[in-house]
N, C-alpha and C positions, 0 to 999 in steps of 0.2 A: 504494500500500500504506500504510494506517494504524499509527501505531505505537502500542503499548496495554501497559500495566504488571499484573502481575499480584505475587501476592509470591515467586514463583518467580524474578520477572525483567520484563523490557521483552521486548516482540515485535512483529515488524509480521504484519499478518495480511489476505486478502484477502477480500470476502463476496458470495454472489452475491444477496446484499439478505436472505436468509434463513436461508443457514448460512455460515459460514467452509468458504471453498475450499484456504484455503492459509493455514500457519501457519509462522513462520520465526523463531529467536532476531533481536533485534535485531542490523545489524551492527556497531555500537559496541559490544556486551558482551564485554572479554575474557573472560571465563569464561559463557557461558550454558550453564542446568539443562537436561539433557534432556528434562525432564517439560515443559516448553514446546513439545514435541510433543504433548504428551496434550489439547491446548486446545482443536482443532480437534473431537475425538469427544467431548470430555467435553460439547460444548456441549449436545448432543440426546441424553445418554446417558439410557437408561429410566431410572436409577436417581434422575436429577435432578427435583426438586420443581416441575411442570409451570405452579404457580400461588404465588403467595402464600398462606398458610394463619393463621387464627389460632385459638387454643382457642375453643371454645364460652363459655367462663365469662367470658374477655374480653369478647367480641363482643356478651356479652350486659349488658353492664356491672352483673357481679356486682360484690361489693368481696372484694379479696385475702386470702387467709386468711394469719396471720402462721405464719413458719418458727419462731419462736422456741417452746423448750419446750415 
């Protein structure tokens, strides 16, 4: 088992090379979040950004328009 830092916390976590099988607080943490359960489904959740993305006006190397007034 891997151990892996997130900013919830440290965890060790197992993978069957393409999702995490098992997610577990480290056992050093006296206090670990319970949301270091949620690591294991968050990884492949739909709502998650499937690619890198970047604006068109970048990519296309416009020049940036200024925020100021």
């Amino acid at each position: 088992m891997a151990t892996h830092l997130t900013h919830w916390g440290a965890f060790e976590a197992d993978s069957d090379g393409d999702r995490l099988t098992e997610v577990r607080p480290w056992r050093g943490d006296p206090e670990p979040m319970p949301l270091i359960g949620n690591v294991a489904a968050a990884q492949h959740h739909p709502a998650r950004i499937g690619q890198p993305h970047v604006r068109k006006g970048l990519a296309g190397g416009q020049p940036r328009r200024s925020r100021a007034g």
